[in-house]
Residue, then its C-alpha position, 0 to 999 in steps of 0.5 A: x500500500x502506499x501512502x499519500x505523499x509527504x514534503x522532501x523537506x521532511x525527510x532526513x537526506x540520506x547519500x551513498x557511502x553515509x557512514x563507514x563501518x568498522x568492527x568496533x561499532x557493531x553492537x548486538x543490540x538488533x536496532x543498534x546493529x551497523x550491518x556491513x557489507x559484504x560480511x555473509x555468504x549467500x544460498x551457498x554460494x562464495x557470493x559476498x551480501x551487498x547490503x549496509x545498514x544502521x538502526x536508531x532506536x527510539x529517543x526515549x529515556x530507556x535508550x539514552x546511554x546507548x552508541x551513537x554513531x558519530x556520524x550522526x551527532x550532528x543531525x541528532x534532532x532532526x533524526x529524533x523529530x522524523x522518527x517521532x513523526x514516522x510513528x505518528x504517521x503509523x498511527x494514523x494507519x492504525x487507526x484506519x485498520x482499528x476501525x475497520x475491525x470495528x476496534x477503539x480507534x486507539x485499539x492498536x496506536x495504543x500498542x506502539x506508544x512512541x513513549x515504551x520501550x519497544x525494538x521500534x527503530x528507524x533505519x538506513x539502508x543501502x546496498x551497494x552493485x554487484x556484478x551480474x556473474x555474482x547476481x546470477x549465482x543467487x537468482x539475482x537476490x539482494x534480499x530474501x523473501x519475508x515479512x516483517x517482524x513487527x507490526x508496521x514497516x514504512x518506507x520512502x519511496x525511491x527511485x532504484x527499482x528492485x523492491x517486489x511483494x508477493x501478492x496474496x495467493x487468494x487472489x490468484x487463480x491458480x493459488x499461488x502469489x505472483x511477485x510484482x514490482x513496487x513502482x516508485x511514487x514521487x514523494x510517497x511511502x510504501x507501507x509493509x503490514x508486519x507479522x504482529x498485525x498479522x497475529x492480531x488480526x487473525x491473518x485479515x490483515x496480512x503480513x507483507x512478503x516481499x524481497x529485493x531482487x538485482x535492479x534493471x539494467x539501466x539501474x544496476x550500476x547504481x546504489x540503491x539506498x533506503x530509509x525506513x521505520x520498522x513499527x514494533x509493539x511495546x515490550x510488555x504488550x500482549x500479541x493475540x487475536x484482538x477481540x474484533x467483532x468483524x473477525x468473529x463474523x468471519x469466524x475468523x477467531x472464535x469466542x474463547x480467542x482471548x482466552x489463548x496464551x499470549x507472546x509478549x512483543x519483546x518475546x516474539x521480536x528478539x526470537x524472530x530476529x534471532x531466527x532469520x539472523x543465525x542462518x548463513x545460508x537461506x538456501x534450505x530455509x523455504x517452508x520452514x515453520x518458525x513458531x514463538x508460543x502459539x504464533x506461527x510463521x512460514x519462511x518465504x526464503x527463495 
């Protein structure tokens, strides 16, 4: 989905090369990790990733002893102001899907209070050329298929094209999700539902999968860069079905759904970063089940 769009001048400008990585500053919290490229071998292959990144957490009290990139110093209050903004944003498009679950309106913004601790953060990307013998080794992957971990991901839209989704296999004939380019949109957003909407919702609302894939020709030679803010649910919230009327009509969940042992966000989080990040090789992944408490996930490797 891609939401309306939003003033140049309100976004933080991000460049090839924004900031050189170094062992020293790797950090294991997952939101503060700086990803350098070329650090992980691909599907079992000797081709190197060609991905770069930085996380910021939330500017709250909770994290305020936590590293700081140099770098990054400089523009500190203009990076908090846009992630305070970002997660207003989110909340608008969760009031939207509380009120088509016929929800309180706060039923989800109340969850992903800019103010509690979460694994929230806000995220530079970038991913660097690689030669088309390498792309081909690895079916032209630069990131596997998945969904997100939380419950909203957005995304500014830029011009570098390789970003698909795979679209829902209901609305394919045959059965099977097609995967389809995300095209550009001047000054828009992309918006990804993560998998805890997903759980919350009862798969109404379903997780987005997606994946990056070589850009076209005209465009491989270029570094595609992006910036996101990953929306997670606070720490201590509880992840189950949410009691909505419009699910129970469906039959969607049934009258004791509420009853179900809850994950907490934290719990379902760190698990499910833990399990993408330990695999050094996606290969063999593909329709692995990937389950925290009662919530459950497939692995869309490819």
């Amino acid at each position: 989905m891609t939401l309306a769009k939003v003033s140049s001048t309100s976004m933080p400008k991000i460049r090839p090369g924004l900031v050189t990585l170094s062992e020293d500053v790797i950090i294991q919290e997952e939101w503060l990790i700086l990803h350098q490229a070329h650090g992980k071998k691909m599907q079992g292959t000797d081709v190197l990733n060609n991905v770069e990144s930085v996380n910021i957490a939330k500017f709250i009290p909770k994290y305020k002893d936590e590293p700081f990139h140099p770098f990054f110093e400089p523009f500190r209050q203009e990076i908090e102001d846009f992630s305070r903004r970002s997660l207003d944003l989110a909340s608008k498009v969760f009031t939207l899907f509380s009120i088509i679950l016929e929800l309180p309106e706060d039923y989800f913004s109340s969850r992903h209070a800019y103010a509690s601790p979460s694994e929230d953060h806000l995220r530079y990307m970038g991913y660097h050329p690689r030669p088309l013998a390498d792309d081909l080794k690895v079916g032209n992957t630069w990131s596997r298929a998945h969904t997100d971990f939380g419950s909203l991901t957005l995304l500014w839209s830029q011009d570098v094209a390789g970003l698909q989704i795979k679209t829902s296999s209901s609305s394919n004939p045959n059965g099977a999700g097609e995967w389809r380019y995300v095209p550009p949109v001047d000054g828009g957003i992309v918006c990804n539902v993560g998998d805890t909407l997903d759980f919350w919702s009862a798969g109404y609302l379903e997780a987005t999968t997606h994946r990056v894939v070589r850009p076209p020709e005209d465009q491989a030679h270029l570094f595609r860069q992006g910036l996101f803010y990953f929306v997670r649910p606070g720490d201590d919230v509880d992840i189950k079905p949410a009691p909505s009327p419009l699910l129970k009509r469906l039959g969607l969940i049934g009258e004791n759904a509420e009853e179900a042992a809850p994950v907490r966000g934290l719990q379902y989080v760190r698990e499910r970063v833990k399990d993408y990040h330990d695999h050094n090789d996606y290969a063999d992944m593909k329709g692995k089940k990937f389950r925290v408490g009662n919530l459950e996930i497939e692995d869309e490797a490819e």
